[in-house]
C-alpha positions in Angstrom: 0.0 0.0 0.0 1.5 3.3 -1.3 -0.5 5.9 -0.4 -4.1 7.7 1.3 -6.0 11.1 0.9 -4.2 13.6 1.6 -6.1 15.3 4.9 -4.0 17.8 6.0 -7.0 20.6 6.1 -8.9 18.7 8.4 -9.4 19.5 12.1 -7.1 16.8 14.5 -7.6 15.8 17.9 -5.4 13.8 20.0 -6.4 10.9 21.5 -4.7 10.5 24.5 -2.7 7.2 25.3 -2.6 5.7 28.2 0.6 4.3 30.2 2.1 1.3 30.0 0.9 -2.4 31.1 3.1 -3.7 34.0 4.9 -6.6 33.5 5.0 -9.6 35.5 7.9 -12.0 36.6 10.4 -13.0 33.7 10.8 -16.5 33.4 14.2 -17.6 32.2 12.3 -20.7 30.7 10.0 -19.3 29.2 8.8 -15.8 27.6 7.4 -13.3 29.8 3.9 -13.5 31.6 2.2 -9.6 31.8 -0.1 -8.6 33.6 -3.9 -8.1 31.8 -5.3 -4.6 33.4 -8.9 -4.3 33.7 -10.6 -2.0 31.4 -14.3 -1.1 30.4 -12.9 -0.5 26.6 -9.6 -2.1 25.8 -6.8 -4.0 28.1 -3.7 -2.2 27.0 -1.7 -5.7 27.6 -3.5 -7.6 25.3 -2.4 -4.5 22.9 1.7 -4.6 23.9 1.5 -8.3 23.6 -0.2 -8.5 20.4 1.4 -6.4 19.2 5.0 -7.5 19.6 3.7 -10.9 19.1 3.1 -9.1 15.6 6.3 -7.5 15.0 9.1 -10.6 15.4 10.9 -11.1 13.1 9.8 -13.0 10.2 11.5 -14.6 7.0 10.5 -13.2 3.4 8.2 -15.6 2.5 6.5 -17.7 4.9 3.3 -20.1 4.1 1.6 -21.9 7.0 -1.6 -24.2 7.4 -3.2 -25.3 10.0 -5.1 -28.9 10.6 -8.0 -27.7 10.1 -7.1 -26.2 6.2 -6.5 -22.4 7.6 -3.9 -21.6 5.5 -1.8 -17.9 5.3 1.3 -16.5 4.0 3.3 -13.3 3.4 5.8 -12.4 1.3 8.7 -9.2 1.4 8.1 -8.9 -2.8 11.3 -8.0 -4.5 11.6 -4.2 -4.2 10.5 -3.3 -0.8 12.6 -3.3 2.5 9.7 -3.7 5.0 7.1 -6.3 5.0 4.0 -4.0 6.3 1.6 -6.3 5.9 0.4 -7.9 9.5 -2.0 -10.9 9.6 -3.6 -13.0 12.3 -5.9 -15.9 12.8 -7.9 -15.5 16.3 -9.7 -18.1 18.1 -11.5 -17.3 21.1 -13.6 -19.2 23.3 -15.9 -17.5 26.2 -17.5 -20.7 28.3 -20.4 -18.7 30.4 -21.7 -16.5 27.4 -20.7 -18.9 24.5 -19.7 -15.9 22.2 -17.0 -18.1 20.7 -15.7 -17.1 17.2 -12.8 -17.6 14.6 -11.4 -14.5 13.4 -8.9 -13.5 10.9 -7.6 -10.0 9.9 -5.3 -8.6 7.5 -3.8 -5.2 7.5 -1.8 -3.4 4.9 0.1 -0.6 6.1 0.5 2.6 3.7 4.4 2.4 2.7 5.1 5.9 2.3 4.7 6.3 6.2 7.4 5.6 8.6 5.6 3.7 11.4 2.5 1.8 9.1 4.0 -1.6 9.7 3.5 -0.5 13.4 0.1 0.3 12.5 -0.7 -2.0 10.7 0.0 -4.6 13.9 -1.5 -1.9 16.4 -4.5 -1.7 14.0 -5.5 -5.3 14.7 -4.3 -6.1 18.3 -6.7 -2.8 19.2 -9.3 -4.2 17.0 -9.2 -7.9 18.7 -8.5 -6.1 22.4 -11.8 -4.0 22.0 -13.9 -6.9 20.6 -12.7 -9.4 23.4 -13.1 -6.7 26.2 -16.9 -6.4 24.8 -17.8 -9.8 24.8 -16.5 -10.0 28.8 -18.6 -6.9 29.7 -21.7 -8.0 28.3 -21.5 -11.6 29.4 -22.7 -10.0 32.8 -25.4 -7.8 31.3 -28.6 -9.4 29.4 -27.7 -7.0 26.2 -27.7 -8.8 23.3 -25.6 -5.7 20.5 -25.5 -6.8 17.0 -22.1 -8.2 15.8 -22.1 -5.4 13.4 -22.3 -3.1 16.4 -19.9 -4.9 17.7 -17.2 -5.1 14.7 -17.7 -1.5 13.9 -17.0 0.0 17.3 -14.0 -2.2 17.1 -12.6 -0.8 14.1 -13.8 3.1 15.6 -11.2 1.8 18.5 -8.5 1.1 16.4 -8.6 3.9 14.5 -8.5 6.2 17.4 -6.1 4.3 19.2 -3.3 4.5 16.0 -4.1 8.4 15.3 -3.1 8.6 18.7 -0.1 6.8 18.6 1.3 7.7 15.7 -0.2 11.0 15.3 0.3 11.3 10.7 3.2 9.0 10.4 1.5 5.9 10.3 -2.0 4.4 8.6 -2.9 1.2 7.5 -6.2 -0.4 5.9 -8.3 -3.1 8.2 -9.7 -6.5 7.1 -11.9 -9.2 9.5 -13.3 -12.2 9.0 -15.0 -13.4 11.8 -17.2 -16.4 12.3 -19.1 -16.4 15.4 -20.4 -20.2 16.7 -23.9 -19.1 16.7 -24.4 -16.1 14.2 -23.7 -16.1 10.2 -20.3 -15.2 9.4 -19.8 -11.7 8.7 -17.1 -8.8 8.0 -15.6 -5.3 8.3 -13.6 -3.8 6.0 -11.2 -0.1 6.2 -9.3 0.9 3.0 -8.4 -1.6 -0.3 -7.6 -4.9 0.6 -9.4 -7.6 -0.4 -12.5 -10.2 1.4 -13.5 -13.2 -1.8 -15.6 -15.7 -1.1 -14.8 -18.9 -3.3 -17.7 -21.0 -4.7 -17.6 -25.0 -4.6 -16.5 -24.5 -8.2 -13.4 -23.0 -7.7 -14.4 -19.7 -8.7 -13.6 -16.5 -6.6 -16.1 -13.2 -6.1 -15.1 -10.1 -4.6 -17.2 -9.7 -2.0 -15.8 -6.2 -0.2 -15.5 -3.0 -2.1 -12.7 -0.6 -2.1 -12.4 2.4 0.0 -10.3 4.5 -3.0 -10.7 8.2 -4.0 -11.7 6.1 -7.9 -14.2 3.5 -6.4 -15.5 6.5 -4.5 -15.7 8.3 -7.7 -17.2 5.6 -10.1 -20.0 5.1 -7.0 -21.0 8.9 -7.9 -21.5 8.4 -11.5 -18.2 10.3 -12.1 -15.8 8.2 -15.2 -13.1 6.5 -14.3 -9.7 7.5 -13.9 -8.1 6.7 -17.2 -11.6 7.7 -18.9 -11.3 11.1 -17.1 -8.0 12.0 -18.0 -7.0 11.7 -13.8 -3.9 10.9 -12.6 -4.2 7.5 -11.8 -2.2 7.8 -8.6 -5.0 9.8 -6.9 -7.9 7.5 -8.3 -5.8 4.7 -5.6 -5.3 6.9 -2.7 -7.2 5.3 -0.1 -10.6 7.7 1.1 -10.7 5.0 4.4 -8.0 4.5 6.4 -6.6 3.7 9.6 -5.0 6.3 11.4 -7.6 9.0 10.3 -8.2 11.8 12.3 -12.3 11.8 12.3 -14.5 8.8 12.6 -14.1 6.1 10.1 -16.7 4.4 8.1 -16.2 0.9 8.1 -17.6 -1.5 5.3 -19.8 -4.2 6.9 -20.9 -7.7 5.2 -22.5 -10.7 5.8 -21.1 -13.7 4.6 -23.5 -16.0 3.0 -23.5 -19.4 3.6 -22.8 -20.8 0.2 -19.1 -19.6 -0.1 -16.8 -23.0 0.8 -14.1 -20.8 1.5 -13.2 -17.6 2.3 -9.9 -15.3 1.3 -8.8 -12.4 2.3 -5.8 -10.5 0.9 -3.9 -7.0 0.7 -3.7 -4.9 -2.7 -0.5 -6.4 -3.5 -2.1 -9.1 -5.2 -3.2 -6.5 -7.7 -0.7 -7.5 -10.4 -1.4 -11.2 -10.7 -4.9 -10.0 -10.4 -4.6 -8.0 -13.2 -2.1 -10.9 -15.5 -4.2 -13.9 -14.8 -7.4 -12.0 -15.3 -10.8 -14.2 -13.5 -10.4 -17.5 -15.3 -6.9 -17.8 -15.1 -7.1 -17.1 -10.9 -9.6 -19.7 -11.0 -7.8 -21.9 -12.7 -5.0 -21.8 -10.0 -7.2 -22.6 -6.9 -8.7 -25.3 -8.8 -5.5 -26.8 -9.3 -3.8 -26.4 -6.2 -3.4 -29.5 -3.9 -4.6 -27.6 -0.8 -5.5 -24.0 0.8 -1.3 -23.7 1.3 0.0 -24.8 -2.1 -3.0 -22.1 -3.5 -1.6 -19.8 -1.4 2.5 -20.2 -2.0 2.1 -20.2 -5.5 0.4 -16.8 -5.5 2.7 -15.3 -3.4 5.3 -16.6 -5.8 3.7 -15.3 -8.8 3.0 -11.6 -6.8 7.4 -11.9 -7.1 7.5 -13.2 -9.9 5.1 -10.7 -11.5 8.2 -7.7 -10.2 7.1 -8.2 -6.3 6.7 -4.4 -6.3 4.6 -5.0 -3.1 3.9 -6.9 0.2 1.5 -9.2 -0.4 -0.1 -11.2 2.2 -3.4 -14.0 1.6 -5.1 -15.9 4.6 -7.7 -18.6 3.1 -9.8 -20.8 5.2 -12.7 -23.1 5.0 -16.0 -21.7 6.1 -17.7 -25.0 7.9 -18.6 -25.9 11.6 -14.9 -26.9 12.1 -13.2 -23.9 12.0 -14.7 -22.9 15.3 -13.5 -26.0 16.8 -11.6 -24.9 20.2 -10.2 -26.5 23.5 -11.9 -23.9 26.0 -11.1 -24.3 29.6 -14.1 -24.2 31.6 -12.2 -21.5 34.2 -11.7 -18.7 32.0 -11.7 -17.3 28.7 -8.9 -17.8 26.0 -8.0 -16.5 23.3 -5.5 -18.2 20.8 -3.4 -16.2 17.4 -1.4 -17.4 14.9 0.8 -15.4 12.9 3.6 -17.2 10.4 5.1 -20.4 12.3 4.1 -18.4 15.6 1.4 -19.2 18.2 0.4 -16.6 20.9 -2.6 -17.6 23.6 -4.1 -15.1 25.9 -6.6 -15.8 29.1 -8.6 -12.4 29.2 -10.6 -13.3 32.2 -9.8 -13.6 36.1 -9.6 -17.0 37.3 -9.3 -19.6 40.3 -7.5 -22.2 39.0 -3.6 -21.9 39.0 -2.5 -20.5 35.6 -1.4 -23.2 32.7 2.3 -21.9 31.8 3.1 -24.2 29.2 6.9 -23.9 28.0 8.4 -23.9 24.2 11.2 -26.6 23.6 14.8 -25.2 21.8 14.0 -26.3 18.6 10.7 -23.8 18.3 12.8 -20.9 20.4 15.7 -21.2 17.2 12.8 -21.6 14.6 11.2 -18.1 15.9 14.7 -16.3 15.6 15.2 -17.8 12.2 14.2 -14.8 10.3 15.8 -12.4 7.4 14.4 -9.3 8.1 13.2 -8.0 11.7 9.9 -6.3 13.4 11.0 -4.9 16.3 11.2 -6.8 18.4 11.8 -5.7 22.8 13.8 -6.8 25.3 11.5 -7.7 28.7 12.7 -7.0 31.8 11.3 -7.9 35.7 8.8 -5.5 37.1 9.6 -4.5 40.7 6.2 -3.8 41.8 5.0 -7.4 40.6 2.8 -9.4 43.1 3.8 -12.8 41.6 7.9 -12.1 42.6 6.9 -13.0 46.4 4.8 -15.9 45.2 1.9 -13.9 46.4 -0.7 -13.7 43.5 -3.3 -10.7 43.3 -6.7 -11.7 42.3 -6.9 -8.0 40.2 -3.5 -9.7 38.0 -5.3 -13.1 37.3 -5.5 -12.6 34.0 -2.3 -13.7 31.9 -0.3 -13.7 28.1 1.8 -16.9 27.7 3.8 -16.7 23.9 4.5 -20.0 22.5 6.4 -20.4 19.6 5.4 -22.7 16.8 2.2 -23.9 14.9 2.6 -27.6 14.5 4.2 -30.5 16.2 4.9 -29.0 19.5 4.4 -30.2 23.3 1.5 -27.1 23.5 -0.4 -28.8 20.0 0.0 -32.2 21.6 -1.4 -31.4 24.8 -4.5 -28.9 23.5 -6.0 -30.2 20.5 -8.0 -27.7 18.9 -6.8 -24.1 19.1 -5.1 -22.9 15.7 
């Protein structure tokens, strides 16, 4: 993603951060444990750790499936220095309400901006924060809000929270999927990547529209672009973004049932797009021995094509199964997969001592084995921690325990079920 309307006249107000989450006891086992603060809105924690879950270090093109056929991947391309693109695959299981759902979320960040790859990760960890943090308040309340309600103040969140953050030097767009256990799938979309829903015959349909200065446009009866004589660069600025000053306005559909699979992707898939033309996509999925190999060999084809781009895809089957999930009956958890990386969160207090699983050596090399970095921090031990003196404080139940690897690890053995 290369650029957004230029909004310079319009009136900005800063939204205020707030501090920092403490930090719990480091482990010199395993990763470190933080501290979940309670929050009426969003549990800045869940933010840090998603977030930084987000931006390790990755290698320049990674394709990963799960066992239930979710499959995702991202590639550098051949021309940028950054990947931007974030993606992540949520599973999150809430025993007293039964809100479950799968999610999944791409976000593109716009490249001409210094912090969008932060955004881009801040833009989803807010949206996933605000959403969970929701669901918790309202399983003690009798309201029953609308998932569009729901997914739309989530994305109002995350645009405030990035403005705030990064003020005008960083923006991304916003793409979910989520699949609730008990409510037709649906979806939210900010800026111009891409949600397709893919027929039993192998044959994909755009189902989001673009938020562009052109689509805009054509919507209004006004030619296209190239028709018009306009420079084509402001036809793709993006009229949505995240990161905007004002209020966004968030595309919303429901998924219908008939799709076998949905994809969603960022714009840098534009090029092979454009090359294979409809038949020639189709052609491709149809072929491909599973969601993965669809999915490596378009990524391939985006570099082969000049890789001028990030591109990023996340496809996965729209059945009963992906909302399969190992949900302890103490607390809420919430489970995301990014590349080769798992990262599982319990966003509720608890009674039961805390499951602190550890990663063996193999997946601690396989997590530094990356070409190009994200930023990632150093943790350090937080002196005012309740857990130093073995004491625990029922306000600090709450916990984030990272653990590295997707497949074929003690944590996958022992928990069938979560991606």
């Amino acid at each position: 993603m290369d650029c957004r309307l230029d909004a310079s006249s319009l009136n900005r107000n800063r939204l205020p951060i707030g501090a920092d989450a403490s930090m719990l006891l480091s482990n010199p086992v395993i990763q470190p444990i933080h501290v979940i603060p309670l929050s009426t809105t969003i549990d800045l924690a869940t933010v840090e750790a998603l977030v930084e879950f987000l931006e390790l270090e990755q290698s320049q093109l990674e394709v990963t499936e799960t066992r239930d056929g979710i499959a995702a991947g991202s590639t550098l391309g051949q021309v940028r220095k950054e990947n931007q693109d974030r993606y992540l695959v949520v599973r999150y299981a809430h025993p007293e309400s039964g809100r479950n759902f799968f999610l999944a979320a791409i976000a593109d960040g716009v490249g001409s901006l210094p912090q969008s790859g932060l955004s881009a990760s801040t833009a989803i960890a807010v949206f996933v924060s605000a959403l969970t943090t929701e669901i918790e308040r309202l399983a003690s309340s009798s309201a029953q809000p609308s998932w569009e309600r729901l997914l739309r103040d989530a994305v109002q969140h995350a645009n405030r929270y990035v403005y705030g953050k990064t003020g005008e030097r960083g923006a991304s767009t916003l793409s979910v999927v989520v699949v609730p256990s008990k409510h037709p799938a649906c979806a939210v979309q900010i800026g111009d990547s891409k949600i397709f829903g893919l027929s039993k015959d192998f044959r994909f349909t755009q189902l989001s529209i673009d938020q562009t200065v052109g689509s805009h446009l054509v919507s209004l009866g006004v030619p296209h672009g190239s028709a018009a004589g306009r420079d084509p660069r402001f036809d793709r600025a993006l009229a949505q973004y995240i990161g905007m000053a004002d209020a966004v306005e968030p595309q919303f559909v429901v998924l219908e049932r008939k799709w076998e699979s949905i994809l969603i992707a960022t714009d840098g898939i534009a090029a092979v797009r454009k090359v294979l033309l409809e038949e020639g996509w189709n052609l491709i999925s149809q072929q491909a021995k599973s969601r993965a190999d669809f999915v490596r060999k378009i990524l391939y084809l985006c570099n082969w094509f000049g890789g001028t781009d990030n591109s990023t895809l996340v496809i996965f089957p729209l059945s009963e199964q992906i909302m399969s999930i190992a949900a302890r009956r103490d607390s809420s958890v919430l489970s995301a997969v990014t590349g080769s990386r798992t990262i599982e969160l319990r966003v509720r207090s608890i009674t039961a001592p805390s499951f602190v699983p550890t990663s063996s050596a193999s997946d601690r090399k396989r997590q530094k084995a990356g070409k190009f970095r994200r930023g990632q921090k150093d943790r350090t031990q937080d002196p005012n921690s309740t857990e130093a003196d073995g004491k625990s404080n029922p306000k600090s139940a709450p916990s984030i325990t990272f653990l590295p690897g997707l497949a074929k690890n003690e944590h996958e053995l022992s928990n069938p079920g979560p991606v």
